[in-house]
VOBA-1610 file (N, C-alpha, C; in pm, whole numbers, padded with zeros to 5 digits, always signed):
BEGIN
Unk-01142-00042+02264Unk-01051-00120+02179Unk-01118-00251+02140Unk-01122-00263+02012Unk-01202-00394+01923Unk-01088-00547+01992Unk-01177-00637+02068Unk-01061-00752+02056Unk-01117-00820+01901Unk-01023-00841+01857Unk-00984-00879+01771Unk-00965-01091+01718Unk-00955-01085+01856Unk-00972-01268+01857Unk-01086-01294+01899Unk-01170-01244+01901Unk-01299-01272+01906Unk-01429-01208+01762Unk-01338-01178+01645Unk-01421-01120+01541Unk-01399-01189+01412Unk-01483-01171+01337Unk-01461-01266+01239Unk-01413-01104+01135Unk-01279-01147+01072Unk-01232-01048+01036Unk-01220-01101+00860Unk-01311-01019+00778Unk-01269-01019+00583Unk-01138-00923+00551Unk-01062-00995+00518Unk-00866-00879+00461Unk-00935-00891+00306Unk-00963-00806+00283Unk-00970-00786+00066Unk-00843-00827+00062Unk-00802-00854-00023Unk-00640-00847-00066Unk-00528-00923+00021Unk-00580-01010+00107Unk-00554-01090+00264Unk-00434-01188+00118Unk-00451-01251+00004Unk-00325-01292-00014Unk-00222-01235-00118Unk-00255-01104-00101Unk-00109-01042-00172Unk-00001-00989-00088Unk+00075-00934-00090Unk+00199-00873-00070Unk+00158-00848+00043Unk+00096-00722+00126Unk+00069-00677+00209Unk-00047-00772+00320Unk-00120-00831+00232Unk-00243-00870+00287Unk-00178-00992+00370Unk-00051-01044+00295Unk-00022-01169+00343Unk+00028-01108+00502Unk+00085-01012+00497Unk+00130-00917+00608Unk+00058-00972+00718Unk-00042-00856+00756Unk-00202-00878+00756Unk-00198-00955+00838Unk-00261-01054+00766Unk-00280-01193+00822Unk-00222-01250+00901Unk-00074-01238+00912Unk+00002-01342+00986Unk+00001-01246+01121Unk-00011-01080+01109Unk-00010-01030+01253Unk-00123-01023+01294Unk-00227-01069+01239Unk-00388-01065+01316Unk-00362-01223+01414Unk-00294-01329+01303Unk-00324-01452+01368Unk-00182-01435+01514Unk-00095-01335+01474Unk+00025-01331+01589Unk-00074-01227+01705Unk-00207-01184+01687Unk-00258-01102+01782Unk-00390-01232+01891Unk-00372-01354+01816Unk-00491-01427+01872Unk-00613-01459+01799Unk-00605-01419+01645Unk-00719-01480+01595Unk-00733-01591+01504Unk-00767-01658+01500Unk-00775-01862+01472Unk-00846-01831+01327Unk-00769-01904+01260Unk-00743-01899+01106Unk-00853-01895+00991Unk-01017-01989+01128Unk-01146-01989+01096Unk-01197-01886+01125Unk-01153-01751+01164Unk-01249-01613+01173Unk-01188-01515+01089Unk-01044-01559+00988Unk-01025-01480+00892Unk-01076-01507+00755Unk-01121-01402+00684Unk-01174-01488+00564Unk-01104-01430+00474Unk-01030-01447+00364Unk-00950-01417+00275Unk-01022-01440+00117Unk-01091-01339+00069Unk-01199-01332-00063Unk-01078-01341-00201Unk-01084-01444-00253Unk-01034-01464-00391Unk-01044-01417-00505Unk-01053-01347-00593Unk-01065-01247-00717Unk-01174-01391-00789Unk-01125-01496-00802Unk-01163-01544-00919Unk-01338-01642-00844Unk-01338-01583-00707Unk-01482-01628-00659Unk-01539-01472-00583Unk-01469-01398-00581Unk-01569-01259-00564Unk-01474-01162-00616Unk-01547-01091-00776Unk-01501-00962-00823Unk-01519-00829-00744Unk-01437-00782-00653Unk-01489-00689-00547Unk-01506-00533-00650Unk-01500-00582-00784Unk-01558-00472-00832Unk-01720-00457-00880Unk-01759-00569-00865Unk-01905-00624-00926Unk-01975-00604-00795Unk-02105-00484-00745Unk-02143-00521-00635Unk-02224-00666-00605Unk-02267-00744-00713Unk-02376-00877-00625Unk-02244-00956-00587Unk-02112-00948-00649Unk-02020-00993-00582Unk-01966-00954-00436Unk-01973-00825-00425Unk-01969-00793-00225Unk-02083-00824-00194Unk-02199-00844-00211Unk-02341-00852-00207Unk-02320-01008-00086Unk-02271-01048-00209Unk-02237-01266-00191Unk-02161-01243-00044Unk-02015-01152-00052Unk-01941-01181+00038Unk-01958-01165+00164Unk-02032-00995+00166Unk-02112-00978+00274Unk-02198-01118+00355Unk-02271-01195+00327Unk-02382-01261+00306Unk-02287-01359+00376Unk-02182-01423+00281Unk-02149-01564+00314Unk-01999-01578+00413Unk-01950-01430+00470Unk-01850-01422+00520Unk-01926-01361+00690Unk-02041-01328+00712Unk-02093-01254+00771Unk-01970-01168+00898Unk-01893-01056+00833Unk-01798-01023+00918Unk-01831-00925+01007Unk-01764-00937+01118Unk-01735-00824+01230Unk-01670-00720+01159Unk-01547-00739+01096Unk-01481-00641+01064Unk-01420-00640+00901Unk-01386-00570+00868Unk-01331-00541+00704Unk-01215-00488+00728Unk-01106-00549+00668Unk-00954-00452+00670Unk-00984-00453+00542Unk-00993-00345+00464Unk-00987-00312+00286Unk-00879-00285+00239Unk-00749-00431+00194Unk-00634-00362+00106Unk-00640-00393-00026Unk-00729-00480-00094Unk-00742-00498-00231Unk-00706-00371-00308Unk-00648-00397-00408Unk-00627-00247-00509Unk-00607-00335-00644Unk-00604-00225-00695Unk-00512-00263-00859Unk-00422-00115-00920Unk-00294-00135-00862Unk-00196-00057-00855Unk-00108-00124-00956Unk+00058-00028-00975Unk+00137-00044-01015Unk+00253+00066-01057Unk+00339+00052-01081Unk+00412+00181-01068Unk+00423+00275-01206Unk+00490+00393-01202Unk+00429+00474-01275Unk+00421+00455-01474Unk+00491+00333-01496Unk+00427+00250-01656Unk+00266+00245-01620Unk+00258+00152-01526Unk+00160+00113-01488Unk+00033+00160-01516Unk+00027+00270-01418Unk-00100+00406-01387Unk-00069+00483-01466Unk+00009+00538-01580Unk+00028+00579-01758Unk-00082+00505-01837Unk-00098+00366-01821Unk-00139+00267-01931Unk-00263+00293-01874Unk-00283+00230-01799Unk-00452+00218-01706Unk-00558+00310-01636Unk-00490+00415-01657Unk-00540+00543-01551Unk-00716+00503-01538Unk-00755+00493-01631Unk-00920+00431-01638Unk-00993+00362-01545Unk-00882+00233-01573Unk-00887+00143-01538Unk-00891+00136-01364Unk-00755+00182-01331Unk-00718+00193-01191Unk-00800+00312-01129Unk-00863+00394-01205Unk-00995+00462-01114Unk-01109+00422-01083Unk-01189+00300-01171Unk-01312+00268-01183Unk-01270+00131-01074Unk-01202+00082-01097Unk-01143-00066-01032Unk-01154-00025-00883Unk-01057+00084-00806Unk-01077+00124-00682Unk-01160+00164-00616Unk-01224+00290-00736Unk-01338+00380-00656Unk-01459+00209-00655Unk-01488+00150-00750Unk-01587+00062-00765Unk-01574-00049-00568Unk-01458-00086-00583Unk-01440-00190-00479Unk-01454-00098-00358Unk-01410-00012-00328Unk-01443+00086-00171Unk-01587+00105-00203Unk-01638+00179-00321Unk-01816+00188-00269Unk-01876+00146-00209Unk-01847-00010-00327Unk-01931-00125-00260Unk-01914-00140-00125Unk-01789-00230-00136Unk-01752-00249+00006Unk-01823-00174+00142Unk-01779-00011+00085Unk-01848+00021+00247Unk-01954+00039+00256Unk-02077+00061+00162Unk-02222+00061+00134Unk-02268-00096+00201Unk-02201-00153+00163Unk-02243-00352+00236Unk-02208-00319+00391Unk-02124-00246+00432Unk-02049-00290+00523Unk-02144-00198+00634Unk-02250-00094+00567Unk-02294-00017+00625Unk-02446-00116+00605Unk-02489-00160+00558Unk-02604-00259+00528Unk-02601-00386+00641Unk-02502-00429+00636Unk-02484-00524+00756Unk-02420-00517+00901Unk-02404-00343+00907Unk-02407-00311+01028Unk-02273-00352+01131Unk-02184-00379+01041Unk-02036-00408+01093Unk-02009-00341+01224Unk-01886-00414+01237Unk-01801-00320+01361Unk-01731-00202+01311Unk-01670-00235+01240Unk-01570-00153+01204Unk-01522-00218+01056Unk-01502-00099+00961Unk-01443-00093+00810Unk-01297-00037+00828Unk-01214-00131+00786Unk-01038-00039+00770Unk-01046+00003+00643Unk-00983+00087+00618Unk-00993+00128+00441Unk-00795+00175+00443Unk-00718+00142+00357Unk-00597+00168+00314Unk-00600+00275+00217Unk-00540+00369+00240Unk-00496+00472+00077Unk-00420+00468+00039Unk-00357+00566+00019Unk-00197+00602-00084Unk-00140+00701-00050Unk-00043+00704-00089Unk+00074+00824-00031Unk+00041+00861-00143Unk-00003+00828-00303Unk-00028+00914-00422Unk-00160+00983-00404Unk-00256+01032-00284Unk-00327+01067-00281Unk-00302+01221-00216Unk-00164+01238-00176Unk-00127+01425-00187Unk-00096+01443-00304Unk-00112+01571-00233Unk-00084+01697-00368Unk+00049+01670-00440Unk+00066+01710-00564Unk+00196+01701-00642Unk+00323+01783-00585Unk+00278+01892-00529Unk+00352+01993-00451Unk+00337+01995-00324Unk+00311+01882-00252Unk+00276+01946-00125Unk+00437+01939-00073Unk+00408+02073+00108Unk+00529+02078+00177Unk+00550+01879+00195Unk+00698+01871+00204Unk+00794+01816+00309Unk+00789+01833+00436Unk+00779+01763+00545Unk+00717+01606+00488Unk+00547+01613+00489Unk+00514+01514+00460Unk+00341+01517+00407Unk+00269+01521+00538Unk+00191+01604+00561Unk+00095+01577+00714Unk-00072+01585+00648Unk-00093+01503+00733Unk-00232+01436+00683Unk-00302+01576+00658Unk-00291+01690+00724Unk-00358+01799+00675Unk-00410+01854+00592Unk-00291+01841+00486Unk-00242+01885+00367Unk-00333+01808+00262Unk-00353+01675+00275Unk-00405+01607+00169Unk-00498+01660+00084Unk-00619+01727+00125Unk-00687+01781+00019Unk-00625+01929-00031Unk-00518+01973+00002Unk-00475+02112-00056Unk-00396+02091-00205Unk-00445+02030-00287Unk-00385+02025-00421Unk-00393+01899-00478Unk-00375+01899-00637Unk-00407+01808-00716Unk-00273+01675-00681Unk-00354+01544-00671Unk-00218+01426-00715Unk-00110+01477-00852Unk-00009+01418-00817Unk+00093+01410-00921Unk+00018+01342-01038Unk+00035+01390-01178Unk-00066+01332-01237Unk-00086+01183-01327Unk+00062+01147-01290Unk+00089+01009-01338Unk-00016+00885-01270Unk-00039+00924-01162Unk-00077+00828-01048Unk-00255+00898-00973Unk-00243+01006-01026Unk-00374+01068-00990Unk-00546+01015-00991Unk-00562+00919-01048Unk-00653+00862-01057Unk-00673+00728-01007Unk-00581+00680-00947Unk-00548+00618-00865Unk-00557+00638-00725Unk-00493+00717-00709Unk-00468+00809-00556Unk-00620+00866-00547Unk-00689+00926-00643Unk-00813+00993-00643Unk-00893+00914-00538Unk-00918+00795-00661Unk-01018+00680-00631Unk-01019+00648-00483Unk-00889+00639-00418Unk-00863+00563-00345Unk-00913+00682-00190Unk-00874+00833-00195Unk-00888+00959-00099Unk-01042+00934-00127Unk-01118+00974-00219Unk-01279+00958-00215Unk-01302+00872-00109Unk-01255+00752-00114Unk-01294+00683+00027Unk-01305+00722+00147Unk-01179+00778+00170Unk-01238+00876+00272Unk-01315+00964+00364Unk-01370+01012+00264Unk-01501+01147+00222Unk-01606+01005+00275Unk-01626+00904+00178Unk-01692+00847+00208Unk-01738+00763+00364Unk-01670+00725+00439Unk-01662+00656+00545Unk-01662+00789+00662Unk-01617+00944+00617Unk-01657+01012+00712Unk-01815+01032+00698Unk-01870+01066+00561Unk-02010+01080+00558Unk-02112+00993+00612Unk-02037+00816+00630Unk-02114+00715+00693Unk-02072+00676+00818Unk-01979+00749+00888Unk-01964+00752+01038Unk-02066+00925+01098Unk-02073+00969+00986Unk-02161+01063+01080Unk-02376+01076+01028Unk-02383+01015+00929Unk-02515+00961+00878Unk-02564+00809+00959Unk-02446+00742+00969Unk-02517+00600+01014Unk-02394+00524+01100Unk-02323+00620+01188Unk-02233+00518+01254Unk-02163+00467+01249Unk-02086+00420+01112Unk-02006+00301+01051Unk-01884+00358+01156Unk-01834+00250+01253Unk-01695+00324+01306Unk-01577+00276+01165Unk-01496+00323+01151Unk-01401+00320+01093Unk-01243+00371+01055Unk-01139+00313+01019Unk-01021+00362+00995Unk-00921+00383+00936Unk-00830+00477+00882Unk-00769+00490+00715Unk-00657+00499+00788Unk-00537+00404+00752Unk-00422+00454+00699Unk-00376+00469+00515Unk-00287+00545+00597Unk-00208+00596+00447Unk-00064+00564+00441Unk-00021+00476+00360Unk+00105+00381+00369Unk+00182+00452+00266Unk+00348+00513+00307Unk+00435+00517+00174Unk+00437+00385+00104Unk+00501+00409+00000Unk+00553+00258-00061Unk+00625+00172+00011Unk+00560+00072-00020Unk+00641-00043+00030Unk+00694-00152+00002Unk+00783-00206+00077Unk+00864-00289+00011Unk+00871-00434+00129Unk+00959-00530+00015Unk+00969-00638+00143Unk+00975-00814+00066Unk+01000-00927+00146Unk+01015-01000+00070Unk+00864-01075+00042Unk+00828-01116-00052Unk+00687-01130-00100Unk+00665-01013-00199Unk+00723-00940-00209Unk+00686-00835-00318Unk+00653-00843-00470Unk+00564-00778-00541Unk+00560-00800-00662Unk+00712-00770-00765Unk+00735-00882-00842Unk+00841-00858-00887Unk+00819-00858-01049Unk+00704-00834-01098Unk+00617-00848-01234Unk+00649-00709-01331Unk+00748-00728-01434Unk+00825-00582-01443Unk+00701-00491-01521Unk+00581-00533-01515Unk+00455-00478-01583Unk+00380-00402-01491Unk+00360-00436-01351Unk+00300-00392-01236Unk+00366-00346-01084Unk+00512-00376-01115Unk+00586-00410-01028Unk+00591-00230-00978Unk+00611-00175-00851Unk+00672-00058-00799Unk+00805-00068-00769Unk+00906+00075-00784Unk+00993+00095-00799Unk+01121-00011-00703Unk+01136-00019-00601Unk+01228-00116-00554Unk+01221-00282-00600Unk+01129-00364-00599Unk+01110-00483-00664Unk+01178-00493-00820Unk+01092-00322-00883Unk+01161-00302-01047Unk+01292-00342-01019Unk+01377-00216-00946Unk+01506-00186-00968Unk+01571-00314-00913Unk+01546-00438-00807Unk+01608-00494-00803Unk+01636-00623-00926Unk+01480-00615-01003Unk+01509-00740-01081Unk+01596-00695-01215Unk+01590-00524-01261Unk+01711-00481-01304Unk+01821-00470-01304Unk+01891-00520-01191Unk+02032-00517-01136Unk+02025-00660-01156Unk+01941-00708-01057Unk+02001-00876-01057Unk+02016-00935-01226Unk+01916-00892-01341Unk+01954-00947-01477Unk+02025-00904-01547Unk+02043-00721-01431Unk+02157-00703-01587Unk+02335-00717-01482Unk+02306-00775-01388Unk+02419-00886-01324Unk+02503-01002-01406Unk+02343-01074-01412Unk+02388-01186-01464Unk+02385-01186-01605Unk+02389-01073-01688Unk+02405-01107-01849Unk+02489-00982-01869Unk+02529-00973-01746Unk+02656-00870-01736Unk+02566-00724-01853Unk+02497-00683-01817Unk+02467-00528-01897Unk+02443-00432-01804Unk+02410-00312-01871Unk+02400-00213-01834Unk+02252-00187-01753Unk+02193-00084-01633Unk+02071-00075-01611Unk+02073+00054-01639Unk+01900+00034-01713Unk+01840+00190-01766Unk+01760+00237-01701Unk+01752+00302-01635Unk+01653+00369-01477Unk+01593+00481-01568Unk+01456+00515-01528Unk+01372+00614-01550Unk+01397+00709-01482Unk+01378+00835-01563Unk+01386+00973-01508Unk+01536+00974-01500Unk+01551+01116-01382Unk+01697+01199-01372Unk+01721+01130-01218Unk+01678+01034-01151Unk+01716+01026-01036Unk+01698+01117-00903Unk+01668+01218-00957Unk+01676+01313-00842Unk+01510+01313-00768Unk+01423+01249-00810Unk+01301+01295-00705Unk+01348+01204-00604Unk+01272+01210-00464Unk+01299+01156-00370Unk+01182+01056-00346Unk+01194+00910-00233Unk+01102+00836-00215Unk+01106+00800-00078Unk+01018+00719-00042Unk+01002+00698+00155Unk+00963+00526+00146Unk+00999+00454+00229Unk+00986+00320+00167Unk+00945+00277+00338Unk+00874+00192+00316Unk+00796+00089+00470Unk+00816-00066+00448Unk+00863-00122+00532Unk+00870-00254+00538Unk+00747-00299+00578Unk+00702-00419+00454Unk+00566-00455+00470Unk+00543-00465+00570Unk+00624-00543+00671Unk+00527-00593+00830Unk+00549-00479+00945Unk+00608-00421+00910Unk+00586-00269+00964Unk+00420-00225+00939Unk+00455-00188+00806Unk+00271-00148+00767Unk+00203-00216+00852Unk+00190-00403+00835Unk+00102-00460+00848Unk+00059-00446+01037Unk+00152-00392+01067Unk+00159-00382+01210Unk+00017-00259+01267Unk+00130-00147+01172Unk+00043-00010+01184Unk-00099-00005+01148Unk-00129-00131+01042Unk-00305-00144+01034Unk-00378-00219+01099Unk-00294-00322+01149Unk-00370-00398+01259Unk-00349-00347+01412Unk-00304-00233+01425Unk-00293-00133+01536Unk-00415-00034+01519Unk-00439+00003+01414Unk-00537+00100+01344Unk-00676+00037+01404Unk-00682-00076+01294Unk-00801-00158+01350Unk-00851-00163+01456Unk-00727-00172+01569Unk-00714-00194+01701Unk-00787-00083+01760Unk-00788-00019+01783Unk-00759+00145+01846Unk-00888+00272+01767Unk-00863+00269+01636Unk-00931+00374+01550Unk-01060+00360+01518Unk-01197+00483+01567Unk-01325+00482+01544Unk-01315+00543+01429Unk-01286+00623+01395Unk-01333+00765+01322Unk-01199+00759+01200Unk-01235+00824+01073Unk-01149+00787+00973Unk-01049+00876+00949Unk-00960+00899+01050Unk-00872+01014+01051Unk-00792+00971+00953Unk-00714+01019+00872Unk-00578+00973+00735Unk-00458+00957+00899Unk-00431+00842+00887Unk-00311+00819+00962Unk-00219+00786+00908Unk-00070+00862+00855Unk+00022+00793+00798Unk+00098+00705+00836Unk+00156+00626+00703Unk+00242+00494+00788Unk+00371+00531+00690Unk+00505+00567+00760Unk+00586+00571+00625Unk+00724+00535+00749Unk+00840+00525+00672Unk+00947+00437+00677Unk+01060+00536+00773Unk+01032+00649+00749Unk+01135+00740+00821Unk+01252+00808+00787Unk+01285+00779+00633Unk+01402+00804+00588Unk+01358+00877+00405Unk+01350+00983+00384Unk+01367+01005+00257Unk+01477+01041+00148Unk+01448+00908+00074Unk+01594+00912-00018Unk+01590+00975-00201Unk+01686+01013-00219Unk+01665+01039-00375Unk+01676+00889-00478Unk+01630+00871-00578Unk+01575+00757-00652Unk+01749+00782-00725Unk+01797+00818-00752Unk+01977+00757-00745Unk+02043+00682-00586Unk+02025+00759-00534Unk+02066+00695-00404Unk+02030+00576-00402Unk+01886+00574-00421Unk+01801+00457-00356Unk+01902+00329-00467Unk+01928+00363-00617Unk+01944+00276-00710Unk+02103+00196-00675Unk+02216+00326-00603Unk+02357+00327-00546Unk+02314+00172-00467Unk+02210+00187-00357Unk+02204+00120-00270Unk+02145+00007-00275Unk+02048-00044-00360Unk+01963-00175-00435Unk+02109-00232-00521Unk+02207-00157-00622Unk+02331-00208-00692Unk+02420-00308-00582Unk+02447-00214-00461Unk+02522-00244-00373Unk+02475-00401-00289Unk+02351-00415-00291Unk+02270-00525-00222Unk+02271-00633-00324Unk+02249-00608-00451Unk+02266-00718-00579Unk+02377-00746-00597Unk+02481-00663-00588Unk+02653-00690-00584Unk+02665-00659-00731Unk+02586-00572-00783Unk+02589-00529-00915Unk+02682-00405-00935Unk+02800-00467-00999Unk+02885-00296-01028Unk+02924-00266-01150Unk+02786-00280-01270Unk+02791-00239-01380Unk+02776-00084-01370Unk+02761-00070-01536Unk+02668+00088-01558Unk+02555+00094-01511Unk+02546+00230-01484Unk+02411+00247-01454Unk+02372+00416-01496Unk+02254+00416-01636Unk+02263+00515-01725Unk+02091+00585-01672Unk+02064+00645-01725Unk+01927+00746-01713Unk+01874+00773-01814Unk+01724+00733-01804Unk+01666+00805-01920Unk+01578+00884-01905Unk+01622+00996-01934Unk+01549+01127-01901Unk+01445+01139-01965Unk+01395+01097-02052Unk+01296+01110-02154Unk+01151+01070-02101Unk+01208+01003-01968Unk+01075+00907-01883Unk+01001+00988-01752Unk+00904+01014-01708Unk+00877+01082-01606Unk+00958+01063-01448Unk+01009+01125-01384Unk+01024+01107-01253Unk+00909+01065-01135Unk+00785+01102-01189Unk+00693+01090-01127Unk+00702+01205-00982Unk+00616+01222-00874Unk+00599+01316-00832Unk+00711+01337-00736Unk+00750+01476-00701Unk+00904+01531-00719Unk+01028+01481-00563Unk+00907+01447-00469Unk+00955+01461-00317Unk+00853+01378-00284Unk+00887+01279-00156Unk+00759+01203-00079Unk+00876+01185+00045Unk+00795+01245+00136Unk+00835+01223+00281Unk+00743+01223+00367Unk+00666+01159+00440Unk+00588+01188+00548Unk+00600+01142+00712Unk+00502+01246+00749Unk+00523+01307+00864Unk+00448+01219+00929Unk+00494+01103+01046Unk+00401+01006+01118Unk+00442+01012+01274Unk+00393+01133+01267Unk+00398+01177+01425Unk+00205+01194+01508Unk+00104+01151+01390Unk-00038+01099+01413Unk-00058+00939+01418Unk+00088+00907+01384Unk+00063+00687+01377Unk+00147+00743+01526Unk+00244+00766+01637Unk+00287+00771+01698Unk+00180+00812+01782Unk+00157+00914+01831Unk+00044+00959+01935Unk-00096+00886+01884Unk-00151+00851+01821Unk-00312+00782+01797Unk-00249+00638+01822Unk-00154+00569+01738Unk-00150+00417+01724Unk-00041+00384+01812Unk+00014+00459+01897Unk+00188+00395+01955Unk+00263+00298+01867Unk+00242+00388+01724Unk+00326+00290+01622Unk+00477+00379+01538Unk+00548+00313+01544Unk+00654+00379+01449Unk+00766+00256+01401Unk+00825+00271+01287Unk+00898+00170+01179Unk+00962+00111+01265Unk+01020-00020+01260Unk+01117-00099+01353Unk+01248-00119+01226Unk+01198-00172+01113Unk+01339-00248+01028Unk+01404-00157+00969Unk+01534-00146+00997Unk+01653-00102+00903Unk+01630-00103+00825Unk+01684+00039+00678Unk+01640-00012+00539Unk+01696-00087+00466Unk+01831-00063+00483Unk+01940-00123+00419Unk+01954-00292+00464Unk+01869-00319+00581Unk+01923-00461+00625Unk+01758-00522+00551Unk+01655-00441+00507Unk+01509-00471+00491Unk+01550-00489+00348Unk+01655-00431+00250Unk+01688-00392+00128Unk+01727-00529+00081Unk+01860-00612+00209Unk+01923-00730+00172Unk+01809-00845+00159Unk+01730-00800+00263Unk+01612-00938+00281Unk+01584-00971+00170Unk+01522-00844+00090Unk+01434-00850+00004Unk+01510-00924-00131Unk+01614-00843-00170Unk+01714-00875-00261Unk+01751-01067-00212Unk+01788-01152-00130Unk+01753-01262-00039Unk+01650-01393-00091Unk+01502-01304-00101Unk+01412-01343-00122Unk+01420-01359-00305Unk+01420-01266-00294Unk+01439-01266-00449Unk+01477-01357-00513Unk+01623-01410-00511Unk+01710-01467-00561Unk+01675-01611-00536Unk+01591-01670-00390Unk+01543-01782-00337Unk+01436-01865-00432Unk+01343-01718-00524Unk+01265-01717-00611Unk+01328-01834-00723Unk+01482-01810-00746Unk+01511-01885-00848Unk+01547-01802-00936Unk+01532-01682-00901Unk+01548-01530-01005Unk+01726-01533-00978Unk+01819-01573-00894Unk+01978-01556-00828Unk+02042-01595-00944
//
């Protein structure tokens, strides 16, 4: 087991949503604020390698937790698909090619729950992952992100790199992106209720409602990867998901109910559902990590909705 207060630890993505996670349970595990290094977009492009080149160099780390991405929900990965493949696959290359150059402890690498199959069984077991194509809204995304994989097993058995993957459902929580351009589905739906609250209208939800979704409270996740870190040599897909799979009406019944929103609420079918069912199976975060979800959803639902409104958005 890596101690952890004794490593100088790089979080990619250490101040977004998740990363902020991260951070606050590495420093709640014992590590002092000068051995985390938190890499900024606008002083290292982790898609440019002389930019990991630099970071490598001037961060000299023990360890890498990799959550940087460039995600967004399914508008999102429609518009960018390009984009969000070259952006991901580019930042994991690098990353673990440096990380294998300077002889690290250990590389964490994060994936996606959009990295199963479009059809796979209920609920998802890490098994399954390579048995079929991503849903294809999000597929190049999810792609980018599973290649990693492949990759960090080929450099734990060529050159050692120890290393470890979780695979996180969506998640949610307060700090969330609420950017209706990039934003994923719960953040969306709440800043839809809360405006069409307050200008008293109607909300127009994508799709028929009926696919289903699995939702994780960020510091849940952030728990399950700094447990990962903890514990994990070898890059097994460990899932991290919430425990409860709901249908995307339900989910909308229950975000209305938290906004105190009791307008209409209409469908537009004309829009993709995106992929049909997501449930997974985290009975490998239980036996490998002694990890499983702690927060209520519905009480994780109010937080968030809470936060929101604190924003100045109420």
């Amino acid at each position: 087991m890596i101690d952890l207060a004794a490593s100088r630890i790089v979080v990619t993505g250490g101040a977004g949503f998740l990363g902020r996670a991260v951070v606050a349970t590495l420093r709640a595990r014992g590590v002092p604020d000068d051995r985390i290094v938190v890499p900024r977009r606008r002083d290292f492009d982790l898609t440019v390698e002389s930019d990991v080149a630099r970071l490598y160099e001037t961060a000299r780390p023990d360890v890498v937790i990799h959550l940087a991405a460039e995600v967004g929900g399914i508008g999102a990965n429609m518009a960018h698909p390009g984009r969000f493949f070259y952006a991901n696959m580019a930042m994991g290359l690098h990353l673990v090619e440096y990380a294998r150059r300077h002889r690290i402890r250990k590389f964490v690498h994060t994936g996606t729950v959009c990295a199963y199959p479009k059809h796979c069984p209920i609920p998802f077991r890490e098994e399954d992952i390579w048995n079929g194509y991503p849903e294809e809204t999000n597929a190049p995304y999810g792609v980018a992100k599973k290649a990693i994989f492949v990759m960090l097993d080929g450099y734990r058995r060529e050159y050692g790199l120890a290393s470890a993957v979780t695979v996180p459902v969506n998640l949610y929580g307060p700090g969330d992106n609420f950017d209706p351009s990039s934003s994923h589905v719960i953040p969306a739906l709440i800043r839809k209720c809360e405006d069409a609250r307050q200008a008293d209208e109607e909300v127009v939800c994508w799709g028929t409602g009926a696919a289903t979704r699995e939702f994780l409270f960020v510091d849940d996740a952030a728990e399950g990867i700094v447990r990962a870190t903890e514990v994990m040599d070898e890059p097994l897909p460990i899932n991290l998901g919430g425990g409860v799979e709901i249908t995307i009406r339900d989910l909308v019944a229950k975000i209305a109910a938290a906004c105190d929103y009791r307008g209409r609420i209409t469908w537009d079918t004309s829009k993709p559902d995106g992929q049909p069912r997501r449930g997974l199976d985290i009975s490998r975060a239980r036996s490998l990590l002694g990890w499983s979800p702690r927060q209520d959803f519905d009480a994780g639902l109010r937080a968030t909705v809470e936060w929101w409104r604190a924003q100045g958005a109420g």
